[in-house]
C-alpha positions in Angstrom: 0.0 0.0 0.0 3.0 2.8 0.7 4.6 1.8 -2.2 1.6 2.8 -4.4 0.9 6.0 -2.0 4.8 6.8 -2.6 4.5 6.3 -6.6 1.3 8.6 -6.7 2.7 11.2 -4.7 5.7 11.1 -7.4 2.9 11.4 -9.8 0.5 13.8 -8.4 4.0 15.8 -7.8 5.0 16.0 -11.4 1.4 16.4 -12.9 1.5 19.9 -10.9 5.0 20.7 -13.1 2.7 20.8 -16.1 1.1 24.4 -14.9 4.1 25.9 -15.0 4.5 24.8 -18.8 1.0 26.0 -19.0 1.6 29.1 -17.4 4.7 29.9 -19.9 2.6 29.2 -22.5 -0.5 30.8 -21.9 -2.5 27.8 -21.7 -5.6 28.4 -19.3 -6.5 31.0 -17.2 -3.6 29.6 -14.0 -4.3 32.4 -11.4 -2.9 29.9 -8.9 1.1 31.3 -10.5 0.6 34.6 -10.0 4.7 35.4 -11.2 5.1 35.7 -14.9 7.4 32.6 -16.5 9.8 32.4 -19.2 9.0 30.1 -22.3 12.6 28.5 -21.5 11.9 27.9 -17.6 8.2 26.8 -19.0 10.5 23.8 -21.1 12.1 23.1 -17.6 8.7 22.7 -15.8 7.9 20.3 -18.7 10.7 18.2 -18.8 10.6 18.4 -14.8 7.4 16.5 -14.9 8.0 14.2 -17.6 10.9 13.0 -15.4 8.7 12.6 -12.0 6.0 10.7 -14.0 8.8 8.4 -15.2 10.4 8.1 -11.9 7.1 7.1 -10.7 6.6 4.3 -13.3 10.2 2.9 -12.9 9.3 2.7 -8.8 6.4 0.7 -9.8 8.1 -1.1 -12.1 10.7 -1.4 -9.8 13.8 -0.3 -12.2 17.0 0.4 -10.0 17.5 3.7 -12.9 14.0 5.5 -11.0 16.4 7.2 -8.2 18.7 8.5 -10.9 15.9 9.9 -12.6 14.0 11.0 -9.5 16.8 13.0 -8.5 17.5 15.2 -11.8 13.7 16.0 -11.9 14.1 16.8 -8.2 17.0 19.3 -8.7 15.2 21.1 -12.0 12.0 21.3 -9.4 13.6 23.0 -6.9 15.5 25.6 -8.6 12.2 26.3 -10.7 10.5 26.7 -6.9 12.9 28.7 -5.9 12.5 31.2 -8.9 8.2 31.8 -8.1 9.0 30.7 -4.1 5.8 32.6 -3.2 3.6 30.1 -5.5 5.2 27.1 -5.5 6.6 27.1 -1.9 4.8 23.8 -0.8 6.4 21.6 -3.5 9.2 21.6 -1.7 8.0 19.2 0.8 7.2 17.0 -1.9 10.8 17.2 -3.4 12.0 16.2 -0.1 9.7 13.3 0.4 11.2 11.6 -3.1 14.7 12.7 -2.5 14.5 10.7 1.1 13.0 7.8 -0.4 15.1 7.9 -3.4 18.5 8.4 -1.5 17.4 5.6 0.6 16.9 2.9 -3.1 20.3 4.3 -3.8 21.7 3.2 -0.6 19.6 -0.2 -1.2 21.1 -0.3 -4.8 25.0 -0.2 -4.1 24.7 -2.2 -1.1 23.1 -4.7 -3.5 25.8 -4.2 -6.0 28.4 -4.4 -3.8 27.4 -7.9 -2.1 26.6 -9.4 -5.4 30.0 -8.8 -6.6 31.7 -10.2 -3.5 29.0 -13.3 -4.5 30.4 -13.5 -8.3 33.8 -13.5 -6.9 32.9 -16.9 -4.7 31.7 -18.6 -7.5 34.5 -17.5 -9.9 36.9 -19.4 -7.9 37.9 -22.3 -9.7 36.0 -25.8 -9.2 36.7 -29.3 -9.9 32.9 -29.7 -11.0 33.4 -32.3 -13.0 29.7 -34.3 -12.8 30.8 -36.4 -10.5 28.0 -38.9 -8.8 28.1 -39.3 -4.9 27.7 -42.9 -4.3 27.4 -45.1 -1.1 31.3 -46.5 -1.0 31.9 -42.8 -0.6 30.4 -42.1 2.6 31.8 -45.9 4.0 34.8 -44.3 5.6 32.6 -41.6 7.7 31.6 -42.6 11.1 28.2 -44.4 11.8 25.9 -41.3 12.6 27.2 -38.9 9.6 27.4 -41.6 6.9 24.0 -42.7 7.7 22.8 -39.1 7.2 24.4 -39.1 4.1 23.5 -42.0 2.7 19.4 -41.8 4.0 19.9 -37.8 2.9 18.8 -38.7 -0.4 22.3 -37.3 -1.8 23.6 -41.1 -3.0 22.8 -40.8 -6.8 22.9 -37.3 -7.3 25.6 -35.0 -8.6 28.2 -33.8 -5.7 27.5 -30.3 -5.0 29.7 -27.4 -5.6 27.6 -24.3 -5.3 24.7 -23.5 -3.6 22.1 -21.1 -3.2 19.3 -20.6 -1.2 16.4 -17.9 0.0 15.2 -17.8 3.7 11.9 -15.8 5.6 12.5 -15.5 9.1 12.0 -13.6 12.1 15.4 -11.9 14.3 15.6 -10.1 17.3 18.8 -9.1 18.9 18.4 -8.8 22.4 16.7 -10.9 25.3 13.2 -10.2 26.4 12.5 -8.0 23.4 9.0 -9.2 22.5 9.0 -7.7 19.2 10.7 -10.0 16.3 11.7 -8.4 12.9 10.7 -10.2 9.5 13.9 -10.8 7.9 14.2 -11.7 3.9 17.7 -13.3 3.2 19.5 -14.6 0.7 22.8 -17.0 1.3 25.3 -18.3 -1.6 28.0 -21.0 -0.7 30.9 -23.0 -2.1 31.6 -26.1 -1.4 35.2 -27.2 -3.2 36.6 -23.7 -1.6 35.0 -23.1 1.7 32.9 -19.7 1.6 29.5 -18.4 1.9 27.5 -14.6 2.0 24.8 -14.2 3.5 22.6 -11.2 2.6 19.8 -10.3 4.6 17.0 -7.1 4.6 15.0 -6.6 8.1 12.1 -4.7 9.0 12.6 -2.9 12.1 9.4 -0.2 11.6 7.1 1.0 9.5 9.7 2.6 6.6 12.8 2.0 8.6 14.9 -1.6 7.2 18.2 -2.5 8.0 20.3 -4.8 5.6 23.5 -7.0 6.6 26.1 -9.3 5.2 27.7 -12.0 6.5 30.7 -13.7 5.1 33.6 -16.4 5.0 35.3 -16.1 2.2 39.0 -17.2 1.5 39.2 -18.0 5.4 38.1 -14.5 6.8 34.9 -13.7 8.1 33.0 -10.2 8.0 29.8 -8.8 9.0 28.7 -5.4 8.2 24.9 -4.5 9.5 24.2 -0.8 7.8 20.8 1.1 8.5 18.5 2.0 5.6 21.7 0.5 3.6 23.4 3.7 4.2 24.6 4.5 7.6 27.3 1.4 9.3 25.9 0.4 12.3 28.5 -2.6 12.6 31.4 -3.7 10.1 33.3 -6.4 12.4 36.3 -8.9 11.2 39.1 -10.7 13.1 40.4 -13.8 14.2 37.1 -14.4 16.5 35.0 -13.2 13.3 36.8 -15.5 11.0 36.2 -19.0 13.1 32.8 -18.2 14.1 32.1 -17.2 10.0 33.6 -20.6 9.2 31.7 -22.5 12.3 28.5 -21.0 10.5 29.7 -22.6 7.1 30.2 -26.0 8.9 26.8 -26.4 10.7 25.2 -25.2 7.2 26.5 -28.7 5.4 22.9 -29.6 6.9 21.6 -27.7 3.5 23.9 -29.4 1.2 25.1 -32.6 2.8 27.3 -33.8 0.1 29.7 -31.7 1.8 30.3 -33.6 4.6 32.8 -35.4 2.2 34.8 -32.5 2.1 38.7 -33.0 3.1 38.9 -30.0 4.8 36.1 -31.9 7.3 37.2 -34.8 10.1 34.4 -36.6 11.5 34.3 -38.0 15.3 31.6 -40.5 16.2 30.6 -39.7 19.8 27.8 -42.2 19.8 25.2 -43.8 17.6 23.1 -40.4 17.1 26.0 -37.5 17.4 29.1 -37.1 15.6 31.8 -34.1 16.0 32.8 -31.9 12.7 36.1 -30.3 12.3 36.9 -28.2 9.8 40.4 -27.2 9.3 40.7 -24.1 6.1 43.3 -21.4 5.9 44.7 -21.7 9.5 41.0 -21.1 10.7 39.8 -23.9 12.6 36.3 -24.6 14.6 34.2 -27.6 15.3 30.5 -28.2 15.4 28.8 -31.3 17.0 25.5 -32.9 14.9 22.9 -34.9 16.2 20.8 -37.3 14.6 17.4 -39.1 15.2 16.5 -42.5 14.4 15.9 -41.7 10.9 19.3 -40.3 10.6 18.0 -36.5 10.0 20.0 -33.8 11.8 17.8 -32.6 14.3 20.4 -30.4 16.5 23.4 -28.8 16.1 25.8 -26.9 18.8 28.9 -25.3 18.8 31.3 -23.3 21.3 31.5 -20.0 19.0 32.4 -16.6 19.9 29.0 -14.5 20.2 31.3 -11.0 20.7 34.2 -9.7 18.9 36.3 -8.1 22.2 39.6 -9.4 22.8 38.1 -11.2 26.5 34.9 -12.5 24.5 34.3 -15.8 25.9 33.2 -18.8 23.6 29.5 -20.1 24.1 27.2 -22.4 23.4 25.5 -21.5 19.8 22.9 -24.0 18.6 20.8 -24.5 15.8 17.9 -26.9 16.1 15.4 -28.3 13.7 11.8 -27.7 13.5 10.5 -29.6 10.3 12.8 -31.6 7.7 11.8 -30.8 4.2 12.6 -32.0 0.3 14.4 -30.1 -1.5 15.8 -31.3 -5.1 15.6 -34.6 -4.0 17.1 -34.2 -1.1 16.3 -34.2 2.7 17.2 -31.0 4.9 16.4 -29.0 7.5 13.5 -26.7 6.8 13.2 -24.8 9.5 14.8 -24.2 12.3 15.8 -21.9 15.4 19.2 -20.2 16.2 20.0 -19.7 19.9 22.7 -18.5 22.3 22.8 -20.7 25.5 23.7 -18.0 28.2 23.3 -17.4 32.0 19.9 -16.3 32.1 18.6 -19.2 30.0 18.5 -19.6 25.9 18.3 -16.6 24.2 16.6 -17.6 20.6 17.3 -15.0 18.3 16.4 -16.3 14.4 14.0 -18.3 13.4 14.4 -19.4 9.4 12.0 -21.1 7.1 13.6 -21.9 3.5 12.3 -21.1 0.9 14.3 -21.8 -2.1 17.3 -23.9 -2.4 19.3 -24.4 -5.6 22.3 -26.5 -6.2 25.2 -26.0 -8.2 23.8 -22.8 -10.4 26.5 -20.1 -10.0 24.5 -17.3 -10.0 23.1 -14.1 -8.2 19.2 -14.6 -7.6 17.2 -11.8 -9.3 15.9 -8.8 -7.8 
């Protein structure tokens, strides 16, 4: 509904350019302009609000060009305000409506640009995709609880997986006790053969007010930048602490494409018939995650000892990841849904909740806007 109040306004906004075109012209009687214009600035009123009425059907149409073209028609505008301020006065409040809004789509646009190219330079790293077929005398050598995940996964038969990428809906919060959960849209891309993933993610925190964030592992270094309305950097955090909980993230997340659980980089522990121990040693980073399985061999837990802060005394604790409904996806059986938590001293603190949406394998590409 805003979205079509926001592209009438735009409208509306440039329809009332066209009496100042009128007014040079000497079409109609306009007694609302009482200040003579110039058949040149008359042109500039035109083009002024052929622009807006553009810039209003490229919102709608949702064309990343419309804040370009927003803000040319909204610099012409004002200078033409300024020139008969007396009349046209009011229009200001209009210009500065659409330049908010607009600045804000620009923010949303080069934050969007500049994670998709960190995403095309993941999946430009070289592969060794060569169609190669998991079968079951792969997964022999793995320890009782992960090779029968594999093998009941649904993964024996199908082509190993080398990329993936997936779309989640979910609901974050970031503090204890806060009743109020924000919806959260994200996209995540991973590879498999190099360990590395981003994670891009757009949350509602109030009515027009959305923060976006990007997580990511990448040639063993972690990262996580949170900026609000895409433009101002609330957090931009790396370092050793960053970089094993980034890769601890990877790990757990094999539960989305399990073929990886045949990577070198991972060692497998049995612990007993329905846990096993991952550790995953990449580019002197190193961090461990612990699965557990139920009888049907579907992963229904996960835990790890992960640094929640990024301060040199930040203690490790207990991060887990458990499984609300198993679902099919390609073929294949994962996890769903599910909840994140942080175990600390006052009790669990759940903090995401996902529900996938989409999941792709082995297509190298940026979803579409």
């Amino acid at each position: 509904m805003l979205r079509y109040l926001f592209a009438f306004i735009i409208l509306i906004h440039g329809l009332i350019h066209f009496m100042g075109f009128a007014k040079a012209f000497s079409y109609g009687n306009l007694t609302q302009l009482t200040k003579n214009i110039s058949k040149p600035a008359g042109i500039l009123w035109l083009v002024a609000a052929i622009l807006f009425i553009i810039a209003s059907i490229f919102f709608l149409l949702k064309k990343e060009s419309w804040p370009v073209i927003a803000f040319i028609a909204i610099i012409i505008s004002q200078v033409l305000i300024i020139t008969i301020w007396k009349d046209a006065k009011w229009g200001t409040f209009a210009n500065i409506i659409i330049f908010v809004v607009a600045l804000v789509a620009s923010g949303n646009y080069f934050f969007n640009q500049s994670v998709n190219k960190e995403i095309s330079q993941i999946f430009n790293f070289e592969t060794t995709d060569n169609g190669e077929i998991i079968t079951k005398e792969m997964t022999e050598s793995l320890p009782f609880p992960a090779k029968h995940w594999l093998q009941n996964s649904g993964v024996i038969g199908h082509e190993k997986i080398h990329y993936v990428r997936l779309k989640q809906k979910g609901f974050m919060r970031t503090k204890p006790g806060q009743q109020k959960w924000m919806s959260a849209d994200a996209e995540q891309y991973f590879t498999i053969d190099r360990p590395a993933f981003i994670w891009k993610v757009r949350m509602k925190m109030a009515p027009l007010t959305t923060v976006a964030g990007r997580d990511k592992f990448v040639n063993g270094k972690g990262g996580m930048t949170i900026k609000l309305l895409s433009l101002v950097t609330m957090v931009n955090e790396s370092g050793s602490k960053i970089d094993q909980a980034a890769l601890q993230r990877w790990l757990a997340e094999i539960c989305w494409f399990p073929s990886a659980g045949l990577s070198p980089y991972i060692k497998w522990e049995e612990i007993d018939s329905l846990s096993a121990k991952a550790t995953l040693s990449y580019k002197n980073v190193a961090g461990a995650v612990i699965f557990y399985f139920n009888q049907e061999s579907e992963i229904i837990k996960c835990t790890a000892d992960r640094f929640k802060e990024n301060t040199a005394d930040a203690p490790l604790k207990k991060w887990m990841i458990t499984v609300k409904r198993i679902g099919v996806f390609n073929g294949i059986k994962i996890p769903a849904e599910l909840e994140v938590a942080w175990q600390l001293k006052e009790g669990n603190f759940t903090w995401y909740k996902i529900t996938l949406t989409e999941v792709e394998y082995n297509k190298a590409e940026v979803f579409e806007l």
